[in-house]
N, C-alpha and C positions, 0 to 999 in steps of 0.2 A: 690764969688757967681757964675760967670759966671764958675769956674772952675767947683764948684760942681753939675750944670746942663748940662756942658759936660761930665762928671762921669756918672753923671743918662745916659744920652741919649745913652751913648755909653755901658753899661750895658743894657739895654733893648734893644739893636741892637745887642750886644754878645746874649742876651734870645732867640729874632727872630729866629737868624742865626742858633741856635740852636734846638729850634722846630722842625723849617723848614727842619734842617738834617734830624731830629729822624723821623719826618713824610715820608723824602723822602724812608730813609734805611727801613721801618717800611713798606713801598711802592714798594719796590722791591723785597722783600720776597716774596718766591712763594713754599707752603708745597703743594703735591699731596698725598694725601689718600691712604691707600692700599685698591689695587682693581679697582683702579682709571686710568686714564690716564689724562693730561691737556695739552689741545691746546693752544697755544701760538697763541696771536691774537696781531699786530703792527701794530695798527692804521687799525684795523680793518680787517686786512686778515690776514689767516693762513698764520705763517712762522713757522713753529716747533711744536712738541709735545714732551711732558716732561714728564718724568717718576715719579713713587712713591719714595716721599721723598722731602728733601729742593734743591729751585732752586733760581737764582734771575731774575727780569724782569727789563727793563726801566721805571721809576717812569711816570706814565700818561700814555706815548708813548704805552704800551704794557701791556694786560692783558690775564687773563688765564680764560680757562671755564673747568672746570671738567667732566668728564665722565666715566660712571661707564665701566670697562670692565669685571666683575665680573658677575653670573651667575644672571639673574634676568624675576622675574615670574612678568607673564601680564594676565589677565585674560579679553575676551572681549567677549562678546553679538554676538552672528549672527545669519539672520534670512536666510532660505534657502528652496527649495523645493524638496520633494523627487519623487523616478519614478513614481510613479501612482499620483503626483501631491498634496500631502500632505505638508501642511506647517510646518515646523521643523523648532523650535527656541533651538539654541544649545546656549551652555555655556561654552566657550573654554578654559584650562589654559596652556598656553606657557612659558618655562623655555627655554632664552636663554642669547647668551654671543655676545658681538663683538669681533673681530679680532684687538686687542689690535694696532697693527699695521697700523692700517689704519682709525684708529677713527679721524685724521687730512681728509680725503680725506671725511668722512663721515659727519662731520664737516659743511665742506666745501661746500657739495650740500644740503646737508639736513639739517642742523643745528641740535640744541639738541631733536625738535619734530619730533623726526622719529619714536617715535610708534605711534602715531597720524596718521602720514604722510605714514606710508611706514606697519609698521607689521600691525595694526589692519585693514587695508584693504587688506594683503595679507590673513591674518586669514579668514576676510569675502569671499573671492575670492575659495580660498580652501574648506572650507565647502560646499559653493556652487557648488563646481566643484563635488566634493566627494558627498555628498546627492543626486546629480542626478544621481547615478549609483545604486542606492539601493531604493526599495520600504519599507514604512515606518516600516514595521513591518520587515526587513530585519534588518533597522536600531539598531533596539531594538537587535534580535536575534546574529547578526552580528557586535556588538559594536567592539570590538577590531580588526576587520577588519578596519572597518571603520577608529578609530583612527590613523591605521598605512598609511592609504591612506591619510587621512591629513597631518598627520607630512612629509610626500613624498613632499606632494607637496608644504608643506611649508615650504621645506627644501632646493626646487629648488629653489622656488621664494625668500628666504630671503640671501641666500647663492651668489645669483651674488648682493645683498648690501655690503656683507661684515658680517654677522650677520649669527650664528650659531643655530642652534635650537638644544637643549640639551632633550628636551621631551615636546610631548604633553600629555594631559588629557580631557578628553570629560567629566566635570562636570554633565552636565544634556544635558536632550534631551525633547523636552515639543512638544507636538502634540495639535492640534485644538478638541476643545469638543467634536466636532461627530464626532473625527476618537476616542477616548479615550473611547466614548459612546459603540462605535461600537467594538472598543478591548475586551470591559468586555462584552458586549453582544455573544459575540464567545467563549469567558471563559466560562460562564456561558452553552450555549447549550453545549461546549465540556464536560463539569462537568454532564451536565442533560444524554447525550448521554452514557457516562462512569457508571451512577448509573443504566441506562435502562438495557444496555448490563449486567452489572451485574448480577440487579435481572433476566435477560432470563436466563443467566447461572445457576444462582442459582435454578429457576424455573425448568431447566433443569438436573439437579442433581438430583433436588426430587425424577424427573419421570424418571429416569435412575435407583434411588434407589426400588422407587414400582413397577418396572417392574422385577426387580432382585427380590426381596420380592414377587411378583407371583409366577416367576419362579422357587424359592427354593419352595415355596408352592406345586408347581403341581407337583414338582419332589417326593416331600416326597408325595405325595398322591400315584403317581406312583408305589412309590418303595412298599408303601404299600399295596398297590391294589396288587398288584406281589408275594408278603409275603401269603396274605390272599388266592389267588389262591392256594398257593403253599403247606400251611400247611393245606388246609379243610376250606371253607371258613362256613361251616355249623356248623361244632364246634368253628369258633370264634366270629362267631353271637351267640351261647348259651353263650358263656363263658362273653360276655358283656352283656348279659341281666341278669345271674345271679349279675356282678358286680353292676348293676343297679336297682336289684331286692330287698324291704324292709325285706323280711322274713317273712311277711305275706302271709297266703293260702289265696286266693277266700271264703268269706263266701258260697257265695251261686253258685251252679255249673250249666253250662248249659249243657243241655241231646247230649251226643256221644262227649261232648268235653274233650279233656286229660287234663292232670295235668301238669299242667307250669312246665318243666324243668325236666320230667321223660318221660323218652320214652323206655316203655315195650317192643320194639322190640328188646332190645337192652339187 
């Protein structure tokens, strides 16, 4: 009996010993992702960083934190003011990468909240530095100006982190009511100003046209007044009053007066 509870016990101290392998070997696996980099932390300080694919680590003693070094989009909120003192709420989207190489040093001061810590307040920084050079309505007109002046400057400031900026995007740009008030109210007189000008023009065509239309008038009257000198203006006064005349005589005749459209001297 005694034999066979040393059997037991020593079987279930072969199970132990075994778990307790399969947990340890099961414990120092270390897979990094593609796209990834892992910092090797021993006992809590950076000693190494490990590349994409299997590694192994000290069971407890040593663990890894992963980090992306692959291209990745941030989008953050900034509120800023432009030259003539317009408040500008931009919408920013940042596509960047770390420098694969140096994500242990990055690590190491910043830990893994570095866009918390370090881009979304470079992002607010730069907006604001850039919307003070532009009055708001520049802003609008001058978008891709603008954007290239951000990405400038947040390519200086994220570039001594170690962090690459691949492209910015200026989502949206939103203005305060009464300057938005004030946009479409300039729209609109521009629009009133554009239909006025028009109808003058148009006003003025008319009377560009009835002055021409006089002027061919008086000229034909001219030429014809010239015609009428030139052929007898006596004979082409009878010759229109015959065209005008019904073919009827005068009933009744008044004393020493001729006869419409015979003239006995003749």
């Amino acid at each position: 009996m005694e034999n066979e509870d040393k059997i037991l016990i020593k079987q279930i101290g072969l199970c132990l010993i075994a778990f307790i392998a399969f947990i340890m070997i099961c414990n120092s696996i270390v897979i990094v992702n593609a796209g990834q980099r892992g910092v090797l932390l021993t006992w809590g300080a950076v000693t190494d960083v490990r590349q994409e694919g299997l590694s192994f680590k000290i069971p407890f003693a040593q663990s890894v934190k992963s980090i992306d070094v692959k291209t990745v989009k941030l989008e953050v909120e900034a509120l800023a003011y432009s030259k003539d003192i317009q408040t500008v709420n931009s919408k920013i989207a940042l596509n960047y990468h770390l420098l694969p190489e140096s994500v242990g040093t990055l690590y190491k001061e910043i830990g893994k909240d570095f866009e918390n810590r370090i881009i979304a307040p470079a992002i607010q920084e730069a907006v604001k530095a850039v919307s003070a050079k532009y009055t708001a309505q520049e802003l609008i007109e001058k978008r891709g100006e603008v954007k290239e002046g951000i990405k400038t400057q947040l390519t200086e400031r994220l570039l001594s982190r170690n962090m690459i900026v691949d492209e910015v995007s200026i989502i949206n740009f939103d203005f305060s009511l009464a300057f938005e008030q004030a946009v479409e109210a300039k729209q609109v007189a521009q629009q009133d100003a554009l239909k006025a000008q028009n109808k003058l023009e148009q006003v003025k065509f008319e009377a560009d046209q009835r002055v021409a239309q006089a002027q061919a008038e008086a000229e034909a009257i001219k030429i014809q007044a010239e015609a009428i000198t030139q052929q007898g203006g006596e004979d082409y006064v009878n010759l229109k009053a015959v065209e005008k005349w019904n073919g009827v005589l005068p009933i009744q005749m008044i004393p020493n007066a001729t006869m419409p459209f015979i003239n006995l001297t003749k």
